[in-house]
C-alpha positions in Angstrom: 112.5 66.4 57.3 109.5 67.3 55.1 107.5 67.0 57.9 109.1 69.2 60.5 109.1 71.4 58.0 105.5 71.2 57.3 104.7 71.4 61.0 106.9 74.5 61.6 105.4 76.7 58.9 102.2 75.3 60.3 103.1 76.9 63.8 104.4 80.1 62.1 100.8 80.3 60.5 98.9 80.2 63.6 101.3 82.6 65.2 100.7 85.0 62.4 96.4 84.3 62.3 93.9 85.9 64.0 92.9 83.1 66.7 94.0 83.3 70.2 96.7 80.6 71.0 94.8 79.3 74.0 91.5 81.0 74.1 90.6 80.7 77.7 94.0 81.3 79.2 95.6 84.3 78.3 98.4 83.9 81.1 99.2 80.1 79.6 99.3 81.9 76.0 101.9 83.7 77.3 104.0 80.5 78.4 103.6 78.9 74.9 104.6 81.9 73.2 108.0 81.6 75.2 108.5 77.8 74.4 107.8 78.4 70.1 110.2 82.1 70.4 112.7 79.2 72.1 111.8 76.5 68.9 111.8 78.4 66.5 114.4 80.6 67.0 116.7 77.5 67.4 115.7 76.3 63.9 116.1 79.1 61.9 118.5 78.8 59.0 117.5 75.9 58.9 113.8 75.5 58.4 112.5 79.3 58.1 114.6 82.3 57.9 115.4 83.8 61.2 113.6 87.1 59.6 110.5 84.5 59.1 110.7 83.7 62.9 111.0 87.2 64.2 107.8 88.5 62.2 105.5 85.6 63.1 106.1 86.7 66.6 106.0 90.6 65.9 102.7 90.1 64.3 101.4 87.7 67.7 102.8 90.3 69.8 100.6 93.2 68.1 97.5 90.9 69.2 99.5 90.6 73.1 99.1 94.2 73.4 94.9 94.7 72.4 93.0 95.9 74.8 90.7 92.7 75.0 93.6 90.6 75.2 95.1 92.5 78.2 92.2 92.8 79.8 91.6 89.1 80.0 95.2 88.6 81.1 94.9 90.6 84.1 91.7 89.8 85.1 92.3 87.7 87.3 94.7 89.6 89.2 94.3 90.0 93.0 95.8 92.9 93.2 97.6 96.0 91.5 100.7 94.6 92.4 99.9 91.4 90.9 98.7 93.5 87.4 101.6 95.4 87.4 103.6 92.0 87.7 101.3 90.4 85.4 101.9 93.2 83.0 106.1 93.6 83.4 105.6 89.7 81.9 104.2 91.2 79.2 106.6 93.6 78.4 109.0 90.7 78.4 107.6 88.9 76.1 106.3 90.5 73.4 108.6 91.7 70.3 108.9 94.4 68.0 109.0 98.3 68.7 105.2 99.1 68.5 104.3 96.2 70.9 107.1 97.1 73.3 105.7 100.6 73.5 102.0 99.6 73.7 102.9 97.4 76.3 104.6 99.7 78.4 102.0 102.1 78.3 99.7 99.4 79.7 102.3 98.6 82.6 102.8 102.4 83.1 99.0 102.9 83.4 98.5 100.2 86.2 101.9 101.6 88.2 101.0 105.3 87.6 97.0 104.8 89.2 96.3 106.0 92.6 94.9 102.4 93.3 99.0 101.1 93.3 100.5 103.9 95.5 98.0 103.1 97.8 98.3 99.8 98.1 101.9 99.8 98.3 101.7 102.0 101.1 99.3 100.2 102.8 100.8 99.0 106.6 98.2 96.1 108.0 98.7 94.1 111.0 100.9 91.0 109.5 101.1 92.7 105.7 104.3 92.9 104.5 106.5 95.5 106.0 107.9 98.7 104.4 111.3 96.6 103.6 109.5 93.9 101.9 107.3 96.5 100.0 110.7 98.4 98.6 112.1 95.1 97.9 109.2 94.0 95.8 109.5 97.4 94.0 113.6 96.9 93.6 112.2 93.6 92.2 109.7 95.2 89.6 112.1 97.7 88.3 114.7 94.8 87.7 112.1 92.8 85.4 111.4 96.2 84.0 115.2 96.6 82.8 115.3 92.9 81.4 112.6 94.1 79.3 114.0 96.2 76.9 111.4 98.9 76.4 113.7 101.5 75.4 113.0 105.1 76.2 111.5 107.1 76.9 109.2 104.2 78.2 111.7 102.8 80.8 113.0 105.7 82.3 109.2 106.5 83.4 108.3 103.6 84.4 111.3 103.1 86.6 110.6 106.7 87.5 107.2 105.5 88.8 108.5 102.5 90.8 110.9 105.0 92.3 108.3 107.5 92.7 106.1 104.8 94.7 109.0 103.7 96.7 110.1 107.0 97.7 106.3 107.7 99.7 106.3 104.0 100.8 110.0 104.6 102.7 108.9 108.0 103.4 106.4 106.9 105.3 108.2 104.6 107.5 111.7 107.1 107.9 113.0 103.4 106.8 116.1 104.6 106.1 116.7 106.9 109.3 115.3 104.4 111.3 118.1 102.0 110.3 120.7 104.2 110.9 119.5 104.4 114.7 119.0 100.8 114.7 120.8 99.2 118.4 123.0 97.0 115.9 126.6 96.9 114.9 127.2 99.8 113.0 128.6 98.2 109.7 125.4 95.7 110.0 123.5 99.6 109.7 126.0 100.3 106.7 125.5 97.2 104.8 121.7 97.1 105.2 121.9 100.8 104.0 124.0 100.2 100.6 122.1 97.2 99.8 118.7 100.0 100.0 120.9 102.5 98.0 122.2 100.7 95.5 118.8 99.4 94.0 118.9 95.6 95.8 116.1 95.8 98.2 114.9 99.6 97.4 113.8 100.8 94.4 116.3 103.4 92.4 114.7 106.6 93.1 113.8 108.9 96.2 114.2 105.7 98.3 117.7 104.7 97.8 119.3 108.6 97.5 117.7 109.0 100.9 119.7 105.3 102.3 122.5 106.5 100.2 122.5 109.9 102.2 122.5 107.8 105.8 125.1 105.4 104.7 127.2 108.5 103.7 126.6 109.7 107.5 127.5 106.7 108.8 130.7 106.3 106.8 132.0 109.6 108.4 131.6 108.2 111.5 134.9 107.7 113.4 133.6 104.4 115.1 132.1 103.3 111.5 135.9 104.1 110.3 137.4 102.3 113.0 135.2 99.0 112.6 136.0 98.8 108.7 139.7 99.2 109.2 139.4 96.5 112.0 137.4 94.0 110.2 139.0 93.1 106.5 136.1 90.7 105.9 133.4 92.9 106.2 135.0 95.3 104.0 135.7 92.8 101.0 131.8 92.4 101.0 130.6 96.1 101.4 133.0 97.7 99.3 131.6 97.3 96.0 128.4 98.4 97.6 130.2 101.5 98.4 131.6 102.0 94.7 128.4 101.3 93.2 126.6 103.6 95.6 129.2 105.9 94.4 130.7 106.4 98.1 134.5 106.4 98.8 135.4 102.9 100.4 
């Protein structure tokens, strides 16, 4: 209708102005932004021009990526680890090459600072434990690959997740310590490919080293011995194995 038309060129105006969508809430700006890409792209062809849609939100996305706009979005983050979350968001949602590579440079900054290695490394009487700290990492680097940032900008930024999780299992011989663990030995094995293969580790210095253990333990003749014994088990870890690029 003439209306709905109205209304959408309307919205495509404000995306493409100068104002902030929602002033005072830079994190809920983010979460309308989502909802119009999700309108808008739905009507185009119909209404507006799907190249009308896409540069309306390349031009908001140039304003996501300011300096006075990021710095309100994370300001009230708790932590670094909350920023660099905060900021993976951001990656996500803005549009366009130039945004996409401002805004990793912004996510890349928090996750390359001294202040986010240490934190992730930090070990405090009921903190999280090194596993949870890799897995939140694995976690990261996930939204990082859904972002699309292209390269180089990915491959360091994953590099520095990796980088990060590398000291943080480091620190803790994770890895070794699992594969001396008093459990069943294909319990060891699974918790070791899950780690290698980038589901609760980081890809990086991290999962080579879990990937080096669960090699050891696959040349175990007991290790062997259970897998050929227990059909189950190995439906489940097998394509672990392939993806960690180990022979099942």
């Amino acid at each position: 209708s003439l209306l709905t038309a109205s209304l959408t060129r309307m919205v495509v105006r404000e995306l493409t102005g100068q104002r902030r969508l929602r002033p005072s809430d830079p994190v809920g700006e983010i979460d309308i932004l989502r909802v119009l890409a999700m309108g808008l792209t739905a009507s185009a062809g119909r209404l507006l021009s799907l190249e009308e849609v896409q540069n309306a939100f390349i031009e908001r996305s140039r304003r996501l990526v300011a300096a006075d706009f990021v710095a309100a979005y994370v300001k009230d983050c708790p932590t670094a680890l909350a920023e660099a979350e905060q900021l993976a968001r951001l990656c996500e949602n803005v549009t366009g090459g130039a945004s996409k590579r401002a805004a990793a440079r912004w996510l890349l900054a928090c996750i390359a600072a001294l202040r986010f290695e240490t934190e992730m490394r930090q070990s405090t009487p009921g903190g999280p434990t090194a596993a949870q700290r890799l897995a939140t990492l694995a976690r990261l680097q996930r939204s990082v690959r859904i972002s699309h940032l292209g390269e180089p900008e990915e491959t360091q930024i994953l590099g520095a997740i990796g980088a990060v999780g590398g000291v943080v299992e480091a620190d803790a011989s994770l890895s070794a310590q699992i594969s001396r663990a008093k459990v069943a030995p294909l319990h060891r094995l699974g918790v070791l490919l899950r780690l290698a293969v980038g589901e609760t580790a980081p890809i990086g210095p991290a999962a080579d080293r879990a990937r080096a253990e669960a090699l050891r333990l696959l040349r175990a003749p007991e290790v062997r011995t259970a897998l050929a014994d227990a059909p189950g088990e190995m439906a489940v870890l097998k394509p672990l194995m392939q993806t960690a690029g180990l022979a099942a």
